[in-house]
N, C-alpha and C positions, 0 to 999 in steps of 0.2 A: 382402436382409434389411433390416428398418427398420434404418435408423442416428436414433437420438434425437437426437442433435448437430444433425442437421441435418431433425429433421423437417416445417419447413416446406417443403410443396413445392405449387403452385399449378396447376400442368402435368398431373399424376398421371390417367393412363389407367384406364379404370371397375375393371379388377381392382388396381388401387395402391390406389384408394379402395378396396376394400372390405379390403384386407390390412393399409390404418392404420388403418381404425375397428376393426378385431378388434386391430390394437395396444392404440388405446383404451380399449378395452373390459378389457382383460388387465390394462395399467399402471396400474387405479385402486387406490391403496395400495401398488405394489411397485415394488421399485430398478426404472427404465427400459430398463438395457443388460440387465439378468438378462432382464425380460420381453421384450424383442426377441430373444433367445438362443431361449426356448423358445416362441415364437410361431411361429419359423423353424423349430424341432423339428419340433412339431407339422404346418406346413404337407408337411415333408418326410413327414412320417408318412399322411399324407394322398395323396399324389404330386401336390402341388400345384406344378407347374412353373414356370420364371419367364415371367411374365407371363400365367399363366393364375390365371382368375376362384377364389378361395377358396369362395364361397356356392353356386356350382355345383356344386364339388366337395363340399360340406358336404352338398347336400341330396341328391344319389348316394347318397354313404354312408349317409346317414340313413334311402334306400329298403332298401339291400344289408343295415344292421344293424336293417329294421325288429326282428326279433324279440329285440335285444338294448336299450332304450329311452333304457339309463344309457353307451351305448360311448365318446363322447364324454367324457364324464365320467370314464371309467373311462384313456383315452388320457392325459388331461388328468394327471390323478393321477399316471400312471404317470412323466410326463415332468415332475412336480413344480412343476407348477401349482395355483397355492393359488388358495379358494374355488371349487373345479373343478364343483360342483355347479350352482351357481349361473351362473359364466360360459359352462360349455355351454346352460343353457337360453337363454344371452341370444347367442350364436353362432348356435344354433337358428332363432330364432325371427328373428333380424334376415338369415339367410338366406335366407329364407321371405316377406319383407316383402316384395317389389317397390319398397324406396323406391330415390327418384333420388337416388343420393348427391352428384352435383353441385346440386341444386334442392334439395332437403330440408331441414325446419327445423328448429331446433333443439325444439320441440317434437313436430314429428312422429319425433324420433330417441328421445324422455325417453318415448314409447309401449312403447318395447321394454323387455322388465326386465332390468332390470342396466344401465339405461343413464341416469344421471342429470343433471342441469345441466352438472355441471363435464366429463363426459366426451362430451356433445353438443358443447357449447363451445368442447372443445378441439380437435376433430376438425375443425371447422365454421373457427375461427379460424385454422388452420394448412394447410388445405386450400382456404381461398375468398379471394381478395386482399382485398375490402374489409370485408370480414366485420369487426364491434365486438361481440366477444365480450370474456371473461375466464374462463382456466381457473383457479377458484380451489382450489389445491393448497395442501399445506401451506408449498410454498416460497414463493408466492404473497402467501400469508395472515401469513408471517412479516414478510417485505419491507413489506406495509405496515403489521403494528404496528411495527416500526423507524420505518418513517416518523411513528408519531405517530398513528395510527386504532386503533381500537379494534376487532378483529375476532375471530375464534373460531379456536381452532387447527385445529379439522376444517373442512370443505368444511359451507356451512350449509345446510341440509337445508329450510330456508323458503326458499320462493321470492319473496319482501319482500326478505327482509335479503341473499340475493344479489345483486339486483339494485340493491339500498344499496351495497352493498362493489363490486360491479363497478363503477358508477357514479365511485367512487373512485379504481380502475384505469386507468381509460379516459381520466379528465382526467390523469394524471400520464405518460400518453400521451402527451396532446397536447402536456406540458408538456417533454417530453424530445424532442416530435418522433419518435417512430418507432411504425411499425403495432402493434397487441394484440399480433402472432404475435412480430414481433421482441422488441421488451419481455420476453413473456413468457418467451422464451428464453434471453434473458439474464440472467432472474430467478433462474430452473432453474439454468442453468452456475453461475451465482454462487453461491447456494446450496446446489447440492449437490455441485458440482464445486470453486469456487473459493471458499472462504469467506475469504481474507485479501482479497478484493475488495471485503465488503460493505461496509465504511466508505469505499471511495472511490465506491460506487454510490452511494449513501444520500449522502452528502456531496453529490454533483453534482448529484441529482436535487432536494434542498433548494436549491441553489444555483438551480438555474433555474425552483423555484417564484421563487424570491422575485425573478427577474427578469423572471417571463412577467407580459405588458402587455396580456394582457383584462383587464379586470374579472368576477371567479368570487367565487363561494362553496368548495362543495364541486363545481361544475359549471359553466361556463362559460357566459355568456349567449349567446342570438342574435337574429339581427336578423328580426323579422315585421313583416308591411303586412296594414295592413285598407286594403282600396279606395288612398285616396290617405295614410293616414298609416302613419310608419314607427314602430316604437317596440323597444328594446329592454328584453330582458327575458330570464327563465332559462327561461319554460315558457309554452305558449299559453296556460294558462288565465292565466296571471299576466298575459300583454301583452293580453287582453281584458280582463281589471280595468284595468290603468293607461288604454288608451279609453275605458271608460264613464267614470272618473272625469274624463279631461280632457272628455268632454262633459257633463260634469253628471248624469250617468244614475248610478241606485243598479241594485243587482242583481235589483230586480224588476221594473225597467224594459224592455223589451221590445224591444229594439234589437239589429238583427241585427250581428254581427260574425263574420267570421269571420280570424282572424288566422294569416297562412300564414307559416312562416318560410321564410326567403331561404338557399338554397345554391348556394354557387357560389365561385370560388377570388378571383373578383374581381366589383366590383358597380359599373354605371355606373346614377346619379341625373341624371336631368334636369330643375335647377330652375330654372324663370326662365329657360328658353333656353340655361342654361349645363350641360354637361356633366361630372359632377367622377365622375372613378373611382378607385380605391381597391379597395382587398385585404378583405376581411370581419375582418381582425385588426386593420386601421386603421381600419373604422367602428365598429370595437367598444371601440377605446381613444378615437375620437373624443368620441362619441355619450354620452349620460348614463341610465342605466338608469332606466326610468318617463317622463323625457319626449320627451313626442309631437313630432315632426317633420310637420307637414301642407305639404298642397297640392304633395304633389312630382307633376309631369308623367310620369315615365313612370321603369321599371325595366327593365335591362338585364343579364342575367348573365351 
């Protein structure tokens, strides 16, 4: 049976995946342990055995009751699963897909209905290790107006302002140190589980904005190279303005640039024959946002 406690799991065999995204799919809008209870129902109702594939068994049945089209539906019901209508067409139909659920994107998941940002997201976050997603749930969505943003109490149905408010998630990430999946898990526990916690969450997480040593806005810069110059900035279009303007170039000027940013845990500069390396957290508190760095020799990640 899913346990929500501990739903991140990175390892998970192709039938584990397909028996957490039918979790996801369930959990959107209801208590998490209730919907892993009758997820687990259902499977048994099904004779979905352990560690055999749910979608396979799904679409059996769905030959065996061709002449019944609602049974699904009607199982759902019976085992008091809400919006049963609706979550069997999207059991249905993500059955039926052929996607990889190891490779699959979060947009090729948002094709199936009933399946929208936040339940790709979260499927996608808690199932793939480096995945930078944000499941924005309402526990989610609380935590950071606590924090001080301004966000919507439901999951926001634009996909602009989602990716606004992820955006937000994602640096206070970086800012506490731990991956989307974990974060958001402890967002969840704290929120729905442990609410005497949320003033010392909220307290810590302010505490280590106000000690984290990039230079941010709402998003933390990074470090791109055109050819030989380095230059920091929040976004490529932006470190290709700050090069035209140190070469004198306006934006009708015709000058190719193309400004790649640099990843990597650590970064060796070769200037002047001298070799200086550094962590990307240390050129970023070095370095001064907008100006240009030229004539470096060569980059090493």
């Amino acid at each position: 049976m899913i346990d929500p406690n501990n739903i991140t799991n990175f390892q998970l065999s192709p039938a584990q995946l397909e028996e957490t995204l039918l979790f996801w799919i369930l959990v959107a809008g209801k208590p998490a342990n209730t919907t892993a209870k009758n997820l687990e129902k259902l499977l048994k109702e099904m004779n979905v055995g352990h560690n055999q594939a749910p979608f396979l068994m799904i679409r059996l049945l769905h030959k065996e009751f061709s002449t019944q089209p609602n049974w699904l539906a009607d199982w759902m019901k019976k085992l008091g699963i809400g919006c049963y209508n609706l979550k069997s067409k999207s059991f249905l139909e993500i059955a039926h897909s052929n996607l990889d659920l190891k490779k699959c994107t979060a947009e090729d998941l948002e094709k199936i209905k009933g399946i929208g940002m936040k339940t790709s997201r979260c499927f996608i976050m808690h199932t793939r290790e480096d995945s930078q997603y944000a499941g924005l749930d309402t526990h989610v969505l609380s935590f950071l107006r606590d924090m001080g943003h301004d966000t919507p109490k439901s999951t926001p149905a634009s996909y602009n302002q989602y990716q606004e408010i992820e955006a937000k998630f994602l640096f206070l990430c970086k800012v506490v140190n731990r991956s989307p999946a974990k974060f958001d898990l402890l967002i969840w526990r704290t929120y729905s589980q442990h609410p005497h916690w949320k003033e010392d969450l909220i307290g810590l997480v302010k505490q280590k904005i106000r000690s984290f040593k990039f230079y941010h806005c709402e998003t933390s810069y990074q470090i791109f190279v055109d050819d030989d110059d380095l230059i920091l900035a929040r976004s490529e279009k932006e470190a290709r303005k700050f090069i035209k303007e140190y070469h004198g170039l306006n934006e009708k000027d015709s000058y190719e640039i193309n400004a790649q940013p640099i990843d990597g845990e650590f970064i060796v500069f070769n200037c002047n024959g001298k070799k200086i390396k550094k962590s990307c957290k240390e050129w970023c508190r070095i370095l001064k946002p907008g100006y240009i760095y030229p004539q470096l020799e060569g980059i090493k990640i």
